[in-house]
C-alpha positions as CSV (number, residue, x, y, z in Angstrom):
1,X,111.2,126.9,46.7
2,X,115.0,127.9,46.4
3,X,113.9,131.6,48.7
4,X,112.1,129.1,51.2
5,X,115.7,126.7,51.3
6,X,117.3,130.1,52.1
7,X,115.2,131.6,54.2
8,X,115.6,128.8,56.4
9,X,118.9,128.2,56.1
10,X,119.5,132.1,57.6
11,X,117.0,131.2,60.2
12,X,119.2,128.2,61.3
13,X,122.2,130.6,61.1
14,X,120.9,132.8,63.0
15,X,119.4,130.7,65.3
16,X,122.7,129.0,66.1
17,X,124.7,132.1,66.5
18,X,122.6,133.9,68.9
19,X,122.9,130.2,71.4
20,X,126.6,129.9,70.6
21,X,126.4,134.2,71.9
22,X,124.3,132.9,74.7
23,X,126.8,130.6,76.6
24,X,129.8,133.0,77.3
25,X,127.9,135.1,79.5
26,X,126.5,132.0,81.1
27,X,130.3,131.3,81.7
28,X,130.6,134.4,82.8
29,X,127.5,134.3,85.4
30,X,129.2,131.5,86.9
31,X,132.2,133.5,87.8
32,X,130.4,135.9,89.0
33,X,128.5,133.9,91.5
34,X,131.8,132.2,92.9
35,X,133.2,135.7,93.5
36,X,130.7,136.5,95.3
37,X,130.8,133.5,97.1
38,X,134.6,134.1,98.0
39,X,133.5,137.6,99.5
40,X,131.0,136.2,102.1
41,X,129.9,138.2,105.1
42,X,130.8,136.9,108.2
43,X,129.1,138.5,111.5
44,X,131.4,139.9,113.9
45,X,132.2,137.7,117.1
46,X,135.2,138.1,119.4
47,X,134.5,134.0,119.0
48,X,137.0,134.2,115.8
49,X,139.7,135.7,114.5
50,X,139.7,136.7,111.2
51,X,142.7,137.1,108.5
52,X,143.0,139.6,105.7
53,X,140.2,139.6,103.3
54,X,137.6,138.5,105.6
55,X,134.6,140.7,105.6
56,X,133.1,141.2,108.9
57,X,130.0,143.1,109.9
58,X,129.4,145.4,112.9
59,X,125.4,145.5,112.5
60,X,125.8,147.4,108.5
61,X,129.0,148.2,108.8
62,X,131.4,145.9,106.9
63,X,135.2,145.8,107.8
64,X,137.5,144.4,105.4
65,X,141.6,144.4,105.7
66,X,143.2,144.0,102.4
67,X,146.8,144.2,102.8
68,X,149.5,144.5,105.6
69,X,152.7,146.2,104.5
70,X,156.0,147.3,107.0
71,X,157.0,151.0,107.0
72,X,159.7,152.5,108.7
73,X,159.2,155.1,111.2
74,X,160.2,158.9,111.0
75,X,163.5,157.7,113.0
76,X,164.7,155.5,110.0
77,X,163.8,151.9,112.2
78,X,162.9,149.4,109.2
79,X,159.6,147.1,109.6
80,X,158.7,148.8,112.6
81,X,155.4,150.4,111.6
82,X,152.8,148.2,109.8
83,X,150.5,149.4,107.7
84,X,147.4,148.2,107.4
85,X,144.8,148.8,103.9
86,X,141.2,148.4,104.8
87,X,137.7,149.2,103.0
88,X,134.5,149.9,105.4
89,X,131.8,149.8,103.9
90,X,128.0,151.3,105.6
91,X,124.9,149.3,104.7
92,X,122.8,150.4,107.6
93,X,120.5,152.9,107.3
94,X,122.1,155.3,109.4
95,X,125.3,157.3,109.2
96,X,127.9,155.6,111.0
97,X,131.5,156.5,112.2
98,X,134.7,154.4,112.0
99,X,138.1,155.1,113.1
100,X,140.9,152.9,114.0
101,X,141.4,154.6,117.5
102,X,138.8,152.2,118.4
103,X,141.7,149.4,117.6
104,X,143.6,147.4,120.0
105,X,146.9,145.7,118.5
106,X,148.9,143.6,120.3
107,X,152.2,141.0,119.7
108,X,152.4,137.2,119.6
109,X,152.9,137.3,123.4
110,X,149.9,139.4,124.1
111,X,151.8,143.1,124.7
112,X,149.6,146.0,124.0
113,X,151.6,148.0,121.2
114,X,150.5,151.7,120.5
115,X,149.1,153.3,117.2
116,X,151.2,155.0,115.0
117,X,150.6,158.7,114.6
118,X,149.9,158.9,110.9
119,X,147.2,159.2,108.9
120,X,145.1,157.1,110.5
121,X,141.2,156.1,109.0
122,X,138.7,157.7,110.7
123,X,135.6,159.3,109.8
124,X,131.7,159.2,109.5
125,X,130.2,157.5,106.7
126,X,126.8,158.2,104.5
127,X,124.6,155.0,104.2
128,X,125.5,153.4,100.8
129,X,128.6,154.7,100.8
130,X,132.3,153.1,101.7
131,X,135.6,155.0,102.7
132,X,139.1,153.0,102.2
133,X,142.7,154.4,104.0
134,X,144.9,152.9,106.1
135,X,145.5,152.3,109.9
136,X,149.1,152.4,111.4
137,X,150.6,150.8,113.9
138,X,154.0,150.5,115.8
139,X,155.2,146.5,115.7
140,X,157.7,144.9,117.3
141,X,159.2,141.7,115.3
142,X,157.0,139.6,117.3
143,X,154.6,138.7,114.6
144,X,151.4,137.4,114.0
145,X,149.9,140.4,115.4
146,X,146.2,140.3,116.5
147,X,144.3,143.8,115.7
148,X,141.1,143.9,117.7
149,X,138.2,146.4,116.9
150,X,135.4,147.5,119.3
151,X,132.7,149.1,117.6
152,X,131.3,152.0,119.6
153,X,127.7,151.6,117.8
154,X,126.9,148.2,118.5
155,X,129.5,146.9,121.0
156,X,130.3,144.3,118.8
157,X,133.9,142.8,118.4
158,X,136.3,141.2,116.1
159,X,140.3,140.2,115.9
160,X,142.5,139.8,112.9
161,X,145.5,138.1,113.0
162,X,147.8,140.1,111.0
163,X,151.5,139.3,109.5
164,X,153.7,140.9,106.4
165,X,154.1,137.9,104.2
């Protein structure tokens, strides 16, 4: 009798532990799913203009602009370059180029600035895979600036607004 009391007693135990183990990685599901939630898709369309963080896809090939920072040039003119981090990422089937000569960036009052020489993004990438650099461009002072790119594959078309904050 008193190995049957303890036999079930352990089986309690252990019974209880392993569902008390079981509801941090429900927790942790959870947080999961609302991350991926916050890091939607969105179709490109020259219908909206996205900010930083938005993900926007040119038929498989996802576009993302993480972070906007202001450089000087190589004449020593503060803020007058801005640098632009961005991830693209290929989930077609196909190889697929990308480079940011196929931008367009222009000031609050619609002038067409230039891109800065520099070590630019640009090259083709493997299905699956993802490539991250930066595109540079020469600014103004006359932010928000709207960055508009034209993919070559798919004539599809998107803006960001883009400022340093």
């Amino acid at each position: 009798m008193k190995k049957t009391a303890i036999g079930l007693v352990a089986v309690i135990g252990l019974t209880s532990a392993l569902t008390g183990c079981g509801n941090p990685s429900s927790e942790k599901d959870q947080t999961e799913t609302k991350q991926v939630a916050q890091q939607e898709t969105v179709k490109a369309t020259d219908q909206k203009t996205f900010k930083l963080g938005d993900h926007v896809d040119f038929l498989g090939l996802i576009v993302t602009f993480e972070k906007s920072t202001y450089l000087e040039n190589d004449k020593g003119v503060k803020n007058s370059v801005m640098k632009i981090d961005m991830r693209v990422e290929n989930k077609s089937a196909a190889a697929r180029g990308f480079t940011t000569i196929d931008m367009e960036i222009k000031d609050s009052k619609g002038k067409k600035l230039a891109i800065y020489p520099g070590e630019n993004l640009g090259e083709k990438i493997q299905p699956g895979k993802t490539i991250s650099g930066a595109g540079y461009f020469t600014v103004n002072g006359n932010a928000p600036y709207t960055i508009t790119y034209k993919d070559p594959d798919s004539d599809k078309k998107a803006s960001w607004k883009v400022e340093v904050k």
